[in-house]
C-alpha positions in Angstrom: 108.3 37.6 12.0 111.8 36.9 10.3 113.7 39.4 11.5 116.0 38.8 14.6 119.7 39.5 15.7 122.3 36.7 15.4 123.4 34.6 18.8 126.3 36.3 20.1 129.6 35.2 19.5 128.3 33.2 16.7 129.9 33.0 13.5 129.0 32.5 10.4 130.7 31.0 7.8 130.7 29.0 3.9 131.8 25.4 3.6 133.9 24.3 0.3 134.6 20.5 0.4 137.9 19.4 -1.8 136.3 17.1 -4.3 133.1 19.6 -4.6 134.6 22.7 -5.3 138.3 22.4 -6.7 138.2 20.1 -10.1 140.8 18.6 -12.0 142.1 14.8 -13.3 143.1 13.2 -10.6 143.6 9.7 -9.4 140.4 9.8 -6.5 137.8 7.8 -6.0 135.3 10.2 -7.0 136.9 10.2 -10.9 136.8 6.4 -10.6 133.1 6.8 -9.6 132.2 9.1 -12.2 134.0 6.7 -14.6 132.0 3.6 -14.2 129.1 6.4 -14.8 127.7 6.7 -11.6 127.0 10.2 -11.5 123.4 10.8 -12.7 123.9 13.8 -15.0 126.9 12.6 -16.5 129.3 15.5 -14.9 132.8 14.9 -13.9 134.2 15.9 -10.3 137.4 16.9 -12.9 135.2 19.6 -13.5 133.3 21.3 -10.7 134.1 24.6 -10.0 138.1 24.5 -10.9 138.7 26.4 -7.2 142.3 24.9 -8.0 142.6 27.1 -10.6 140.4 30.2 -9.5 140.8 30.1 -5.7 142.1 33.8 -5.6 138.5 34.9 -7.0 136.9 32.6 -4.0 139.0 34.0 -1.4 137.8 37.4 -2.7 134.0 36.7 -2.7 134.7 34.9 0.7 136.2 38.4 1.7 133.4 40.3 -0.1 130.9 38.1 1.8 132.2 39.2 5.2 133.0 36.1 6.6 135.0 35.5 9.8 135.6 31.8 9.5 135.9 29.3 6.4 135.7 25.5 6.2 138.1 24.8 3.4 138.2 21.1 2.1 141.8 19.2 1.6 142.4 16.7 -1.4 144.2 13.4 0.4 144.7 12.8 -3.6 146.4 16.0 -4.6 148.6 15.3 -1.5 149.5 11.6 -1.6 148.8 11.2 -5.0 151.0 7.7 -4.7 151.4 6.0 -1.2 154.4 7.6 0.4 155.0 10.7 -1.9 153.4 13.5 -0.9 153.0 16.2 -3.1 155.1 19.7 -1.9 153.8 22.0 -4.7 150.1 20.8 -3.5 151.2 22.0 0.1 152.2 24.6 -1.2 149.3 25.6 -3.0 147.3 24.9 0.2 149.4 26.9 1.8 149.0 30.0 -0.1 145.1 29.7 0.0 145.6 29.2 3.6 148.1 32.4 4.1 145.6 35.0 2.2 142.6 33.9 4.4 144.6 34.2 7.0 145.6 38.2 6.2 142.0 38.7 5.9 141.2 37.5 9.1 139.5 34.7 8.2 139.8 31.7 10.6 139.7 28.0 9.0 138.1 25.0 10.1 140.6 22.1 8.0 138.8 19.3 6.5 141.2 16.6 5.8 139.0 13.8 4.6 135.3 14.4 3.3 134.2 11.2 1.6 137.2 10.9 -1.2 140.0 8.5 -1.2 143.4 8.1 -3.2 142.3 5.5 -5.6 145.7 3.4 -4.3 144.3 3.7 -0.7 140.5 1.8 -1.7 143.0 -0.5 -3.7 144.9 -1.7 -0.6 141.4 -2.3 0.8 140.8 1.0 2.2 139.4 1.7 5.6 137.7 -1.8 5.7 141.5 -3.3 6.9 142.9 -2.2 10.5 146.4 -2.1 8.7 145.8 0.6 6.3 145.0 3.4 9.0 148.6 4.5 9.2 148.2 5.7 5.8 145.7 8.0 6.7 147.7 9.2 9.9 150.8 9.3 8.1 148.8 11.5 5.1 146.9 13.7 8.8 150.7 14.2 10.2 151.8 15.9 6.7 149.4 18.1 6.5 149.8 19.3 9.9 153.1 19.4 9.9 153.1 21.8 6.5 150.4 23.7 7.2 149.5 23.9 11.1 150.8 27.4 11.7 147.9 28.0 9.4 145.3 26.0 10.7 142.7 26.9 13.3 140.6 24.0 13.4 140.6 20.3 12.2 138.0 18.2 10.9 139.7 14.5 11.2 136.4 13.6 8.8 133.0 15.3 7.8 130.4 12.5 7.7 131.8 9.8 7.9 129.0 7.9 8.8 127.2 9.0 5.6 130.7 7.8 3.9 130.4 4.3 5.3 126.7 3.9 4.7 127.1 5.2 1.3 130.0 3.2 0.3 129.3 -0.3 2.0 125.6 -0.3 2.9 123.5 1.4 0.3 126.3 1.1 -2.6 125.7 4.4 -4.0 129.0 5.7 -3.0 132.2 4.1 -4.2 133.5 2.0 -4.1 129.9 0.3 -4.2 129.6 -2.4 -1.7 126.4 -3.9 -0.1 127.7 -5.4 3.4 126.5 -4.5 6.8 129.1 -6.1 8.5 132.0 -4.3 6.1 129.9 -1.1 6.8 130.0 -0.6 10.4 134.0 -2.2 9.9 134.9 0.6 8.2 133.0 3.2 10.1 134.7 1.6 13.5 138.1 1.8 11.7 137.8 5.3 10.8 136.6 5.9 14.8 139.7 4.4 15.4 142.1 6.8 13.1 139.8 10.2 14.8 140.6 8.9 17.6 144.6 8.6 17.5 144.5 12.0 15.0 143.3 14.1 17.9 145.9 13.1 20.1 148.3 13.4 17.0 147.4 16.4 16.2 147.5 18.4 19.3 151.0 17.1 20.1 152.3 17.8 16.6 151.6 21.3 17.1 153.1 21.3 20.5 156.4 19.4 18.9 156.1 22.2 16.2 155.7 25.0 17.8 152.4 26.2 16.5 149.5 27.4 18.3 147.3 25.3 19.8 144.1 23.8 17.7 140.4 22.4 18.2 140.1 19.2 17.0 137.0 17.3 15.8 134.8 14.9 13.6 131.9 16.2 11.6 129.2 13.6 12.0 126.0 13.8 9.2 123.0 14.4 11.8 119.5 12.9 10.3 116.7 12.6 12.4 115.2 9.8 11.1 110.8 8.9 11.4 109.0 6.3 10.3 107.1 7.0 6.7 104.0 5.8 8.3 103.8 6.1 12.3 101.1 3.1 12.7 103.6 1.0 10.5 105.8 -1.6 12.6 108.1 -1.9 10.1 108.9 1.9 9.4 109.0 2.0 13.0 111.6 -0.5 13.6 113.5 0.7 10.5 114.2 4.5 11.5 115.0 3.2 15.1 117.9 1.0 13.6 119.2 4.4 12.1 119.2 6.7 15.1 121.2 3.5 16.8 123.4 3.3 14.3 124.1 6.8 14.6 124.4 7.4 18.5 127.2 4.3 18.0 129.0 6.4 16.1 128.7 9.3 17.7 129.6 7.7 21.1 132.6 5.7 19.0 134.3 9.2 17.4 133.7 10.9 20.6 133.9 9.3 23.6 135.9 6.1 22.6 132.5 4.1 23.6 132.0 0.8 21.6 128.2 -0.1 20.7 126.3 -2.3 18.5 126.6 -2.0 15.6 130.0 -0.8 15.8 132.8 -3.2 15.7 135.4 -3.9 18.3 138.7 -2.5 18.2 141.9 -2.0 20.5 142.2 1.5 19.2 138.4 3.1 20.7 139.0 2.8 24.5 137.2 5.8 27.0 137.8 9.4 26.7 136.9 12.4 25.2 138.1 12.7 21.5 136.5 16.5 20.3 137.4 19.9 21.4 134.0 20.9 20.0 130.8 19.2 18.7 130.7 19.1 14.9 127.3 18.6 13.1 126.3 18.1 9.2 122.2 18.9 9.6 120.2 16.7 6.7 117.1 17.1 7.9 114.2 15.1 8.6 114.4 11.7 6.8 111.1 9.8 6.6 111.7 5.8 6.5 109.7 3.1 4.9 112.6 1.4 3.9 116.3 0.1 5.1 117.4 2.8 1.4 116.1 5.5 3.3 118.3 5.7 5.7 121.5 5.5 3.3 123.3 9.0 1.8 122.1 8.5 -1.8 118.2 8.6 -0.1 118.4 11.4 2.0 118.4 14.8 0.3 117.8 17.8 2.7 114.3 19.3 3.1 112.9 21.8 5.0 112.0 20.4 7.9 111.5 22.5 10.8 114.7 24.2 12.1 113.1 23.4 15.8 114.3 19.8 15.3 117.8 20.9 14.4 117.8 22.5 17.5 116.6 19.5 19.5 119.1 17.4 17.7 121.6 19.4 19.3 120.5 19.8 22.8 120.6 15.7 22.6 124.1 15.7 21.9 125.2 18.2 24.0 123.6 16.3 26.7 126.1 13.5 25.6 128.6 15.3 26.0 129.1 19.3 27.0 131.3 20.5 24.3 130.5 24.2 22.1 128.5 23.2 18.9 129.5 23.9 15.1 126.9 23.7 13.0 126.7 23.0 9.0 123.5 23.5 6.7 123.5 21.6 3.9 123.0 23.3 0.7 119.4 23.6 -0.9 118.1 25.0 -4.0 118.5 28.6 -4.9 114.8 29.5 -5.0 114.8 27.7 -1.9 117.7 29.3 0.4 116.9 32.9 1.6 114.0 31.4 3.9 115.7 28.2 4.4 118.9 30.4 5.6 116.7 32.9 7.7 114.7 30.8 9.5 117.5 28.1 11.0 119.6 31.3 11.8 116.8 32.9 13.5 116.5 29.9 15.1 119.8 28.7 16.3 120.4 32.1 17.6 118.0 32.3 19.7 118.5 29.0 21.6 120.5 28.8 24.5 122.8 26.3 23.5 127.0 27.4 22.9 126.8 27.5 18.7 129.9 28.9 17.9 129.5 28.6 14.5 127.6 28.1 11.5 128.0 27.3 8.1 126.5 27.1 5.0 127.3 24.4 2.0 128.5 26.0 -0.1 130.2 29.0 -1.5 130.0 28.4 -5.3 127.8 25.9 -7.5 129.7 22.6 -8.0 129.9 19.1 -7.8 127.1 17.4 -5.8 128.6 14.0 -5.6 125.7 11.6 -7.5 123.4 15.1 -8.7 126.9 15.9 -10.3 126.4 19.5 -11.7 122.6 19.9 -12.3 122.0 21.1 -8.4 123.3 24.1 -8.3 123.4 24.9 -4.5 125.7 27.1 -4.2 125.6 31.2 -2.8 127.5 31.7 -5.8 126.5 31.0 -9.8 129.7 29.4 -11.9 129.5 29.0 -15.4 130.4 25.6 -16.3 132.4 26.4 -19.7 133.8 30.1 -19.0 133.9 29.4 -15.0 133.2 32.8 -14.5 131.0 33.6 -11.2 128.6 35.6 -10.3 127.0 36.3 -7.0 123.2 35.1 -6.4 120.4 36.7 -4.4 121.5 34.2 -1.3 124.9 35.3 -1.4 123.6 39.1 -1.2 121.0 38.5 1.9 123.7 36.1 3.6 126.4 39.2 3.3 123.8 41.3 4.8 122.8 39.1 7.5 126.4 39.1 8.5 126.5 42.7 7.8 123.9 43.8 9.8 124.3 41.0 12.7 120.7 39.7 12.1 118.1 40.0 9.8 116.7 43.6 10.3 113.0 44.6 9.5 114.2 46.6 6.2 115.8 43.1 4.9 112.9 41.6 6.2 110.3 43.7 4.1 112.8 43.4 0.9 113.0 39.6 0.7 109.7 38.6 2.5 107.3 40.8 1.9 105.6 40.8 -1.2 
């Protein structure tokens, strides 16, 4: 049976990345993207949902949906659209989004980088060269500083092991490099700027005056199997991956250095996370080294059992409460695919604090561009009017209801 009663203390939530969600002609590095015509329906990230323009009718369906918490995306670009001038009337448009969650009692986990750059930052050679971190620490401190009284949470990045991958391994991503050795650089480097931004950002908000925050880094969790078991090479292949990502997760989180990751002076012992933060994909079959790059690994519905056990391996790493986001799937798709991982994260033992879902509203899905339409709820591309979808109506009732009770069983189940 379906039906069940949400963990307690468990709250649910809707994701809403920057570049996804919020439109308009900026200098990032998805627009760049998008210009060289690397988005396989042809759509603009300029476009997507215009949340920079409609954000008061989000933060209504947000409050309509009954949410408690939020995981609302930050532009770098729309902040430091130049290096060294930031942006005040881009604060302060954060700033008001920020303020009317917060009289709704909505609590917000900040994402402050989610795979898009300033196109001036990839110019200076991005996160590949030690020397430009302080721009990213210098953009982290701003937006702390301006909006931290606001601010429950942090993510520092969300997946940014599917950003290096993508970018400098499988070239999918911009800005469209093939080179192991430049891909686990960057990936260190960015280890090395979580690492200083969650001491940064807990004494900022000491210095400030603010409450205190939870800091973390969302890392993109695949569990990766070989196409063909009896196949060496398959074998060897999805090994590689899950190594590749306990270095990273050992690298963000507890300042450990392992092949493949790179040296640096900046990862040293410790623990660098006030919670665990986890992107689920899914199960990832591998035949080849393609499979296990961001462009390659769509989410599918692979048992929520192995989410689970992904989990309880991490947490064995390291004992820290678990936030969990599921990535966004088709509509026909979601109602089962939202029931049955709830049904199952809630009844584990495990401390999941929260859970959300990606996303609120149809957008931009990086190389799908606009023709996945993933979201709880409809937008039309030309009018941007929205309109609420059946997944939208059975995840207000889950939260509703606390669960999914035999009468919302019978109404979306049973046919």
């Amino acid at each position: 049976m379906y039906y069940f009663t949400l963990k307690d203390d468990m709250k649910l939530g809707v994701s809403c990345p920057a570049t996804q969600c919020e439109g308009g002609e900026i200098e990032s590095s998805w627009v760049y993207w998008w210009r060289l015509g690397n988005i396989r329906d042809h759509a603009s990230p300029a476009e997507a949902a215009q949340h920079w323009v409609h954000w008061e009718t989000d933060s209504a369906l947000l409050r309509a949906l009954g949410v408690k918490v939020h995981r609302m995306g930050i532009d770098w670009t729309r902040v430091e659209p130049r290096e060294e001038e930031f942006d005040a009337q881009a604060l302060a448009h954060y700033r008001a989004e920020l303020q009317a969650l917060r009289e709704t009692g909505i609590r917000v986990q900040l994402e402050l980088h989610h795979f898009t750059d300033p196109v001036w930052f990839e110019e200076k050679g991005g996160f590949e060269r030690e020397e430009n971190l302080s721009c990213y620490l210098r953009y982290a401190d701003q937006v702390a500083s301006a909006l931290g009284d606001l601010a429950d949470e942090y993510l520092t990045f969300a997946e940014p092991n599917a950003y290096a991958l993508g970018g400098y391994l499988g070239g999918s991503y911009p800005p469209g490099k093939n080179n192991p050795s430049a891909c686990f650089r960057v990936l260190t480097n960015m280890a090395a700027c979580h690492i200083q931004a969650y001491s940064r950002l807990h004494a900022l908000h000491r210095a400030m005056g603010y409450a205190d925050c939870r800091v973390s880094v969302s890392l993109r969790v695949n569990d990766f199997a070989a196409a063909e078991e009896e196949n060496r090479l398959h074998r060897a292949l999805a090994a590689s991956a899950g190594r590749s990502f306990d270095a990273a997760f050992h690298a963000f989180y507890l300042g450990r250095t392992m092949l493949p990751m790179k040296y640096s002076k900046y990862i040293r012992h410790g623990v660098y996370a006030d919670f665990i933060a986890a992107d689920w994909q899914g199960c990832t079959p591998v035949e080849a080294i393609r499979d296990t790059t961001p462009a390659n690994c769509a989410p599918d519905l692979s048992p929520p059992d192995e989410l689970v056990k992904a989990l309880r391996r991490l947490h064995s790493i390291v004992a820290l409460p678990l936030s969990v986001t599921l990535h966004a799937i088709d509509e026909d798709l979601t109602v089962p695919y939202l029931c049955e991982h709830l049904r199952t994260l809630s009844q584990s033992t495990l401390p999941i604090e929260q859970c959300f879902y990606t996303d609120l509203t149809d957008g931009f899905e990086w190389l799908d561009g606009a023709s996945r339409r993933c979201g709880l709820v409809h937008v039309d591309f030309d009018s941007h009017s929205r309109g609420v979808k059946d997944s939208f109506e059975f995840f207000a009732r889950i939260l509703r209801d606390g669960g999914v009770t035999r009468e919302t069983y019978e109404e979306y189940f049973d046919d």
